[in-house]
N, C-alpha and C positions, 0 to 999 in steps of 0.2 A: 169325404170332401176335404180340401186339403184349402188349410187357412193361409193366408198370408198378411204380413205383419202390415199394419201403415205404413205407405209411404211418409218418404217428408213433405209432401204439396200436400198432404190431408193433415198432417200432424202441425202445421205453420198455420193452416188456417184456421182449425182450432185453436190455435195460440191466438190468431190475428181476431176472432171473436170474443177472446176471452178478454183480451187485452180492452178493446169494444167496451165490454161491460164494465170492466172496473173505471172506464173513462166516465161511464155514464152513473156510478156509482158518485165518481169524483164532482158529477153535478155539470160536467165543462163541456158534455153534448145533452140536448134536451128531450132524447128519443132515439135511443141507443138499436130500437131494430132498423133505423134506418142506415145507422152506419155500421151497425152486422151487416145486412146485406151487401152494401157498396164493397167491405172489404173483404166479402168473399167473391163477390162479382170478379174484382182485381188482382186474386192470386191464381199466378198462374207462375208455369213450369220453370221459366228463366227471372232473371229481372228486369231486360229490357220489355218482356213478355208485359211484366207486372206494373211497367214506368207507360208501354202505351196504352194498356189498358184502364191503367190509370186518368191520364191525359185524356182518354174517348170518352172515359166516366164524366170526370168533373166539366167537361165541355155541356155532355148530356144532362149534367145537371142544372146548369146553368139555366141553359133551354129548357128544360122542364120547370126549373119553380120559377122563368119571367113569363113563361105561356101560361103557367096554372095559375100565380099571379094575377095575371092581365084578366082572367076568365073569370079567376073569384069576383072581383071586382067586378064581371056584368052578372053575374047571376049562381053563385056556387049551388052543386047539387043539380043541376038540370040537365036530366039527361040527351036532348039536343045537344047541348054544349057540349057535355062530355065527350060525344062524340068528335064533333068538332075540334075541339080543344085538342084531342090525339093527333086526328089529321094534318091539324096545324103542326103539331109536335113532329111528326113523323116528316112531313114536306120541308121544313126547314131544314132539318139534320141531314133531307138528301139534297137540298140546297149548296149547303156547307162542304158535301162531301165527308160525312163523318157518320155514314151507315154505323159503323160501330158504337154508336152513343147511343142510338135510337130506342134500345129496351130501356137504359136506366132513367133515361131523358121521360119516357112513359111514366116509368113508374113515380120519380117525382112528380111528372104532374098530374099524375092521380092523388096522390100521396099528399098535395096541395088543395085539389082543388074538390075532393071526396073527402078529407080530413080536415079540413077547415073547423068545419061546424060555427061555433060561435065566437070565435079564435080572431084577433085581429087579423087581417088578413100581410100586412107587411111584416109583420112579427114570425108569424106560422109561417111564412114562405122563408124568409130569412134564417128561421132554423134550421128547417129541413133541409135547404142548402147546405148548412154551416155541418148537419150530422151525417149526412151524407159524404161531404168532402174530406171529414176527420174519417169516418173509413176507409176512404182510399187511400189517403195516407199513411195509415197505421199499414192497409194492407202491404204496400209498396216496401213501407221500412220494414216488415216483419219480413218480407222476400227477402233484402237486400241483405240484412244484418243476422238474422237466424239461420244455419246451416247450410250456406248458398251451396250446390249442387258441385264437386268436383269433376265434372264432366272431362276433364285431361284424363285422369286415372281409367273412368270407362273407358273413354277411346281406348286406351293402352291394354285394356281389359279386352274390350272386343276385338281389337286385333289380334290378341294370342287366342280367341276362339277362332276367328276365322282362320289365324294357319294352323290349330290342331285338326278343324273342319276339313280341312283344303288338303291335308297331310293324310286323313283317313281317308278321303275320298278316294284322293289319288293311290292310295294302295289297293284299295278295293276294286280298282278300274284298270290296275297291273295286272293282281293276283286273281280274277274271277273272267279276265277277258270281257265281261260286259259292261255295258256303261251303267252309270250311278244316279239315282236321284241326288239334284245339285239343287233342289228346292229351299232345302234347310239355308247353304251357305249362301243363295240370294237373300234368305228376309235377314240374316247376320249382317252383311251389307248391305241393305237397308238400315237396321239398326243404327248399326255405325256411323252413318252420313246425317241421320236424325242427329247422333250424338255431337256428330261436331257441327250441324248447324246451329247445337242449342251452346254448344262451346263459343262459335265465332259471335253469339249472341251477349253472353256473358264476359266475353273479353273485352269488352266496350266499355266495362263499370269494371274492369281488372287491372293491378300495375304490374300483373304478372308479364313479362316476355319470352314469349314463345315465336317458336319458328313455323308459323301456319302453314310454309309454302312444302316443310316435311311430312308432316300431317296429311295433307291434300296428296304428295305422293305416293305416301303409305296408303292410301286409301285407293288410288287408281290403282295401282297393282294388286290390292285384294280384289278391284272388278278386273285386272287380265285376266288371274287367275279363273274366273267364273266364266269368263266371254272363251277361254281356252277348253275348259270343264265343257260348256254349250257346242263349240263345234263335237269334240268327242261322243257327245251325247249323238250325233245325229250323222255318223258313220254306222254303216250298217256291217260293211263286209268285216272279218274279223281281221284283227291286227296286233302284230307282233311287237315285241319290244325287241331295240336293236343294244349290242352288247355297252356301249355308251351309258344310254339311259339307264340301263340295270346298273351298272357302278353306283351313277349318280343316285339311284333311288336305296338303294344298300345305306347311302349315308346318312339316310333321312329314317330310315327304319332297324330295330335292333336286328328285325330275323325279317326275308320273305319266303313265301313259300316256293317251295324246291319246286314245284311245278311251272316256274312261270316260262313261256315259249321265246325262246332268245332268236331272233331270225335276222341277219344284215340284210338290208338293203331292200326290204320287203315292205313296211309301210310306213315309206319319209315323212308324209302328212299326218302321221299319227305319234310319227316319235318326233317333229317340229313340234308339236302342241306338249306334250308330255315332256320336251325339254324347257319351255316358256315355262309352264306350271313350276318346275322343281325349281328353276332360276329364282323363279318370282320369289316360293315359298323363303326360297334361303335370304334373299331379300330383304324383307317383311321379318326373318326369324332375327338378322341381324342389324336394323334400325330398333329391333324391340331389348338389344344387349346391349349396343351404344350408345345410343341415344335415351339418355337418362328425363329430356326435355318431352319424353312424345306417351 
């Protein structure tokens, strides 16, 4: 079984817990599992990720300790109410439109209106509140300020996969006459488009400037190349490489094999796509040498 190390969204959160407890050490939150939970609720991948989930938290909490609140005060403990009390909890927040509040909005007002006990009732809600929203807090700052994610560099990273992907493919789909599984270089590009959504996400809280609109076309020509890879895929009759493309492909490769069938004029739709692909690849290989920004 082959281990892998922590991520940094598990290793931040631990941080964002730890941090938690020595607040609650410091005496300054009254019930420190409540705001462990909130700020692991609120760490998540980006920091705008972790600013809205933040935001849907401390909404829902709100809503939860003025329901749980309102509820102590008719009868804490009863499980009719308890009931009710959720329902209420639950119809408000889709009221609001803030579906996303609705677990943590729960759990405070259970968290109030089950944990009460003999506890003043405006005191005990007013905490829970207060420990609650300190962990969302912490969770947020611990996003923002501890190792925020260099998502440019991956990009940059995952493009030079995808044109060494793209580069082997395309040899294997020269030198073997058959076409290739192109599976792999789709979930790549997938990746990729994950990468720079969670980039164009984090650029929001960046004074970094960068050129998005190069990005975005680096990134459409790594799908030519795939949508090009897809038609080859689904020729059946066999097809020749014309003296042109074999040039072109010699310079993207140290050696090809001595076997591969040079034929003019014999399959234009198949060395149209196989000249798209190498264009492209050279493309992609030289925004990733000039452009120091991507």
């Amino acid at each position: 079984m082959k281990l892998h190390k922590p991520g940094m969204r598990n290793i931040k959160t631990g941080i964002g817990v730890m941090i938690c407890v020595l607040v609650g050490h410091l005496h300054l939150v009254d019930n420190t599992l409540f705001a462990a939970i909130a700020c692991i609720v609120c760490m998540q991948t980006t920091v705008k990720g972790s600013l809205t989930a933040g935001l849907n938290r401390l909404k829902g909490t709100f809503i939860g300790g003025l329901i749980g609140f309102v509820f102590v005060l008719i009868h804490p403990g009863n499980p009719i109410l308890s009931c009710l009390g959720i329902i209420t909890t639950i119809y408000i927040c889709n009221i609001l439109k803030i579906n996303n509040s609705i677990s943590i909005a729960c759990v405070v007002y259970c968290s109030i209106y089950l944990g009460v006990g003999t506890n003043n009732p405006i005191a005990y809600s007013f905490h829970r509140i207060v420990d609650t929203s300190i962990g969302i807090v912490i969770g947020v700052c611990v996003n923002y300020f501890i190792y925020r994610p260099n998502y440019l560099s991956r990009i940059y990273n995952e493009i030079r996969e995808i044109e060494n992907t793209s580069i082997k493919l395309l040899k294997s789909e020269i030198e073997k006459g058959t076409h290739v599984d192109i599976s792999s270089l789709k979930n790549e590009i997938t990746k990729l488009e994950g990468l720079y959504k969670n980039f164009l996400d984090e650029l929001e809280y960046s004074n970094d400037e960068v050129d998005n609109k190069s990005i975005n076309r680096t990134i459409n020509k790594c799908k030519q190349i795939y949508l090009h890879l897809q038609v080859l895929e689904h020729m059946k009759d066999k097809c020749y490489l014309n003296k042109e493309n074999y040039i072109k492909s010699k310079n993207l490769y140290d050696k090809l094999d001595k076997n591969v069938e040079i034929k003019e004029d014999v399959s234009p739709v198949y060395n149209y796509h196989i000249s798209m692909i190498i264009e492209r690849i050279n493309e992609i290989h030289d925004v990733d040498v000039e452009d120091d920004n991507i």
